[in-house]
Phi, psi and omega in degrees: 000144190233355164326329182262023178239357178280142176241224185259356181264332197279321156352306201257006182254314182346306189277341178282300197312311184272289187325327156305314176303282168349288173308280163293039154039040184221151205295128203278021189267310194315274185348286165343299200293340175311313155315299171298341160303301199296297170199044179041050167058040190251112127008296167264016196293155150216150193264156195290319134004292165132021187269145180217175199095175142357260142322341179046081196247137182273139191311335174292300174337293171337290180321278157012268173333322200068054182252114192293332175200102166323319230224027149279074247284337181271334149322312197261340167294314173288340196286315183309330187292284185291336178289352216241313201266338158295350141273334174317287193314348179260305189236184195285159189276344157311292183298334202288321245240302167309327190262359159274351141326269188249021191084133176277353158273008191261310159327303186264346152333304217280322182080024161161211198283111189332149148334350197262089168359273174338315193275332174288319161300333208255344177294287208314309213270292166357273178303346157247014174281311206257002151097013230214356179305000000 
């Protein structure tokens, strides 16, 4: 449950958020904190990178997904969701959570959380929004 984590920008993704977690079967606090990190529930965020959204999903990822329109907020949740839980299903949730960051081929380059300052932060900052440090 992410109610107690809600703030007034996130208030309206909340029942998309858990209904995404719920399906696809990953702790909906996690979820939250990727949103709050990735773009503080801002919708309509893009990244200088080109991710967009929520979730921030990069124009290959979307594809991937079959996700039809990114900058749908029930979309992009769902698509961040499953792409999330297909890294849960490979790795540990440190990694998983890095490699949602910097890619998972940047993950088994490295043989855990890449060098990188940003991905190492963004690990951090997650896993403790989401309880989970």
């Amino acid at each position: 449950d992410v109610r107690p984590l809600a703030t007034p920008a996130s208030e309206p993704y909340l029942p998309l958020v858990e209904a995404a977690a719920r399906r696809h079967q990953v702790a909906p606090r996690l979820v939250h904190a990727v949103i709050t990190v990735e773009s503080r529930y801002q919708a309509r965020a893009r990244s200088r990178k080109g991710a967009m959204g929520l979730m921030q999903l990069m124009p290959a990822t979307a594809r991937e997904l079959q996700v039809a329109d990114p900058w749908d907020p029930a979309a992009n949740i769902d698509g961040g969701v499953r792409h999330l839980k297909q890294l849960l299903d490979r790795f540990d949730v440190h990694l998983a959570v890095a490699a949602y960051n910097a890619g998972a081929g940047a993950v088994r380059k490295f043989g855990g959380i890449p060098p990188f300052r940003e991905t190492q932060s963004y690990v951090r900052q997650v896993l403790k929004l989401a309880g989970m440090s």
